[in-house]
C-alpha positions in Angstrom: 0.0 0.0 0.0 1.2 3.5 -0.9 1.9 6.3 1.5 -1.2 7.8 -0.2 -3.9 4.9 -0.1 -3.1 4.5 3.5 -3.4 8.2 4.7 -6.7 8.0 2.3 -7.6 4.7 3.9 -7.3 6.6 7.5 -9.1 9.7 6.3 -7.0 11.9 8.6 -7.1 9.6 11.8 -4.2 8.1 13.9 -4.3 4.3 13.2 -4.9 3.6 17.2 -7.6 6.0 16.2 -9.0 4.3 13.5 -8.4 0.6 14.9 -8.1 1.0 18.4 -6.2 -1.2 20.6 -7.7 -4.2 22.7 -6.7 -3.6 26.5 -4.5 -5.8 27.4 -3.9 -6.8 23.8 0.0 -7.4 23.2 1.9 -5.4 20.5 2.7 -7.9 18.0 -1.0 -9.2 18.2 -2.0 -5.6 17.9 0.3 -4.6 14.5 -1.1 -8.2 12.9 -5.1 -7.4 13.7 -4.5 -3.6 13.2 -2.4 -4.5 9.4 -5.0 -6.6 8.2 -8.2 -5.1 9.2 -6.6 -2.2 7.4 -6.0 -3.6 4.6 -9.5 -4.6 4.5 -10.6 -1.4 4.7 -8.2 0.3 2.0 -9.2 -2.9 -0.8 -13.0 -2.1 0.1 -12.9 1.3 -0.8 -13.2 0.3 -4.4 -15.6 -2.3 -3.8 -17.8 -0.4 -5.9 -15.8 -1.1 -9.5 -17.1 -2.8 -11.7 -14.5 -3.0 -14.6 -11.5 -5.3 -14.6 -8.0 -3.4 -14.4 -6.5 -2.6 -17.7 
């Protein structure tokens, strides 16, 4: 992901912001949750195309 789809991705918000911590949730669990719910969240914001890629 590009510095630019991620800042677009987190519309302005800090990522603890935007996917906030679990208390008591360790780091490493944290960074692997955190990375992949956002990069749910960045591929769904073209959910909405319908064309293939060139």
């Amino acid at each position: 992901m590009a510095r630019g789809g991620l800042m677009a991705t987190l519309g302005g918000l800090r990522l603890t912001t935007f996917i906030p911590p679990r208390a008591g949730e360790p780091i490493a669990d944290y960074a692997a949750r955190a990375t992949g719910e956002l990069m749910v969240r960045y591929l769904a914001q073209d959910a909405d195309d319908t064309e293939p890629p060139a």
